[in-house]
N, C-alpha and C positions, 0 to 999 in steps of 0.2 A: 388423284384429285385433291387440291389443298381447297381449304375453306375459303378461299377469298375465288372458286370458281362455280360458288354458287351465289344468291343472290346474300347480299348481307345490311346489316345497318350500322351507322355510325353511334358509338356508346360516348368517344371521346375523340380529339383526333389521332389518340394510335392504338386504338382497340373498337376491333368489327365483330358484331355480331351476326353469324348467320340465323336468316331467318327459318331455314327450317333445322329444328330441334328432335332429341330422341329422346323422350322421356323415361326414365325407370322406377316410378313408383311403384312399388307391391313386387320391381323384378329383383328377387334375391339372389343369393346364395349360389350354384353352379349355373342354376338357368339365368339368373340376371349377369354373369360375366358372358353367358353367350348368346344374351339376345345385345349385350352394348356389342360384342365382336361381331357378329352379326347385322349391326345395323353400320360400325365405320367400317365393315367391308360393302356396304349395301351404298355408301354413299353419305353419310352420314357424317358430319364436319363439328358434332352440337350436340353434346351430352348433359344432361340436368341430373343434377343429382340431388340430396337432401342428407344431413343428418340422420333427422328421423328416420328416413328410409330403410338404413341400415346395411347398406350396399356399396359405399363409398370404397371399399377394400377391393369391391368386385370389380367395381367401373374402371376405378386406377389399372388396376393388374389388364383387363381389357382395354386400355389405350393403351400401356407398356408393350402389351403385346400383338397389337394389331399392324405392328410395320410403321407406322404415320408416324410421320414428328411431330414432336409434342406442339411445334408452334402450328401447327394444321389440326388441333383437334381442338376444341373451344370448350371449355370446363366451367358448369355452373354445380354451387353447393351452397346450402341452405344454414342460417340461425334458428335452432327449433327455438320457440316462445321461454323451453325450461332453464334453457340456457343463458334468459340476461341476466345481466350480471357476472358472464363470465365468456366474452366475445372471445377476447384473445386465446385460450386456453382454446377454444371452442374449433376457430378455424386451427389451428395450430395440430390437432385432431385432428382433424379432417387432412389439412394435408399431411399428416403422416401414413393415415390411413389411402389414402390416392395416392399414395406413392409419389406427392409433385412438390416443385420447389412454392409454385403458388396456383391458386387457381386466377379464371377468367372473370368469374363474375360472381359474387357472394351475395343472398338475398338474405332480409330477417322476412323468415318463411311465414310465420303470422303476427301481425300487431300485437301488443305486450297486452295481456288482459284488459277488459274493461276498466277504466280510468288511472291508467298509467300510462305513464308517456313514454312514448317513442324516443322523445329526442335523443336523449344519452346514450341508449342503446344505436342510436342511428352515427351521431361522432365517434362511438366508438367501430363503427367498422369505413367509417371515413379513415381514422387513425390505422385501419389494419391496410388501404389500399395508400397509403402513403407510407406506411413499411415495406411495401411491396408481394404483401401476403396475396392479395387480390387484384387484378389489373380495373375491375371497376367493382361498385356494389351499385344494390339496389333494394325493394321489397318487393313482398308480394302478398295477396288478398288484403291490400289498401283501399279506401273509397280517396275520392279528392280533399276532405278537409285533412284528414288525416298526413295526405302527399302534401297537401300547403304548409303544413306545422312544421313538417321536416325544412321546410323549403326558408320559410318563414322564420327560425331558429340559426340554423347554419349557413345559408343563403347557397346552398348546394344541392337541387332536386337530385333524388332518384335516376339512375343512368336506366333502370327496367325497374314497372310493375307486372308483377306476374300474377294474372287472374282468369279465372275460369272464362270462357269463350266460344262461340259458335256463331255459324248462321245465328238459330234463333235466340240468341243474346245480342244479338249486333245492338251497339247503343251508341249512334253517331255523337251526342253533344259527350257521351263518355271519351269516346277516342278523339274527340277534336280537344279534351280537356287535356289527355296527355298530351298532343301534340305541343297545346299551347306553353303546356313548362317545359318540353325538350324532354317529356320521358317516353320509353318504348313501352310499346305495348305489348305484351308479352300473354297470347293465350294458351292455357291447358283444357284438357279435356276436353279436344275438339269435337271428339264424335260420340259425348256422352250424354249430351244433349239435344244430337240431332238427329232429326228423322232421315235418315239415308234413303227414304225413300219417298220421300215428298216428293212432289213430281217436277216440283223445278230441279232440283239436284240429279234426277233421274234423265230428265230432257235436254239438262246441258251436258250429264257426261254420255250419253249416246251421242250428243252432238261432235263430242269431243274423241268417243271411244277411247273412255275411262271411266270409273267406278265414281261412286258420288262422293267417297273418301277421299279420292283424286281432287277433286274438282273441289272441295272443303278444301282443303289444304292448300290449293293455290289460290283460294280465295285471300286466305288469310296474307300468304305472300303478297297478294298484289296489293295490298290497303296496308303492304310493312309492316303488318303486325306479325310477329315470331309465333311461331305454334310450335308445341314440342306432343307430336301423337305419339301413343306408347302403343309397344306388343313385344308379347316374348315368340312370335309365330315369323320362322323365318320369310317363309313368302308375303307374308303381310306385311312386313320388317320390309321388303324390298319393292313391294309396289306405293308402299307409304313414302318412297326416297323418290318413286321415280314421278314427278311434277312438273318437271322441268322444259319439257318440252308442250307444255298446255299452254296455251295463250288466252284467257276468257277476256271476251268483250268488254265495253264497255256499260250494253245493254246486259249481259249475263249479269255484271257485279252488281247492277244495281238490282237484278231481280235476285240474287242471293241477298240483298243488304236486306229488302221486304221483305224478307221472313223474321227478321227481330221483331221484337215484340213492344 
């Protein structure tokens, strides 16, 4: 299965993001190379990675070795906040450590401390995707003034903001606000916030005979917003891929969308 046979989004016109993601924070060390091997044999096209993580060595060595070519498996890695001021050095890391020529998408993983700008740290990983270190960038745990500054300074939004997300976060004039500068919306921590057993999530996935995990996760597909659910737990690793065959209403999304708050 190549990434481009599940559903995905456009970043630019010759770089697709699939929407659903495997995330690996907190998966190190041997367990974190074989929950990423685990998830691109599980179906899995969309690996997040970070700096700070500390797994960047693992994740690479499990797409080297998981059979897939490199242009089928979609690589994201992170700027930690300690590291502005030293972007280039930074990815240049990382991909040695991933063992790749570049990565897919490179985010600065948290806004630069209170009352420091963005901007410069922002051109300078514009500068690393027209080296060709990165096919796109982007941030992540942005508000909108913050995405305008970038926007506003370089006249180049954000290709993904990457931010916390769920049912009960849904925040329509939020996600109508990426829409309107052309950023992705990109959620983590889908089911850390949510009640799995709220009874609307419980009555649509009986409806569906799937798990309310299920039924999360293609929420987030169907409104194009990328989720990236984490687990080092093989079977959970492999019903968390399998979505694809759910179709939810148009009455189900909107009564998923009334659990935000």
């Amino acid at each position: 299965m190549t990434r481009l046979d599940q559903p995905t989004v456009a970043l630019s016109d010759d770089v697709r993001m699939p929407l659903l993601g495997f995330g690996t924070w907190q998966a190190t060390g041997e367990q974190g190379y074989e929950a990423v091997l685990a998830a691109l044999d599980a179906g899995y096209r969309h690996i997040d990675t970070a700096t700070m993580y500390g797994n960047e060595a693992e994740v690479g060595r499990a797409v080297r070795e998981s059979g897939l070519r490199r242009e089928d498996v979609f690589v994201t890695t992170k700027l930690p906040p300690d590291r502005v001021g030293r972007e280039r050095e930074t990815i240049e890391q990382s991909l040695r450590a991933l063992g790749l020529d570049q990565v897919d998408l490179w985010l600065i993983h948290w806004p630069p401390s209170a009352g420091s700008d963005s901007v410069p740290v922002w051109r300078e990983l514009l500068a690393a995707r027209d080296a060709g270190l990165t096919r796109a960038v982007g941030v992540s745990n942005y508000d909108t003034p913050r995405l305008d500054e970038l926007i506003e300074a370089t006249g180049e939004a954000p290709a993904v903001n990457q931010i916390k997300w769920s049912p009960s976060l849904y925040d329509r004039q939020r996600h109508r606000e990426h829409r309107d500068r052309g950023i992705v919306l990109e959620g983590y921590s889908p089911f850390k916030s949510t009640d799995l057993a709220d009874p609307v999530l419980t009555r649509i996935a009986a409806a569906h005979d799937v798990s309310p995990a299920q039924v999360v996760l293609r929420w987030h597909v169907d409104h194009e917003i990328v989720v990236i659910p984490k687990s080092v737990t093989p079977d959970r690793i492999r019903v968390n891929a399998d979505i694809f065959a759910i179709s939810l209403t148009a009455e189900e999304m909107r009564d998923i969308d009334a659990l935000g708050t």
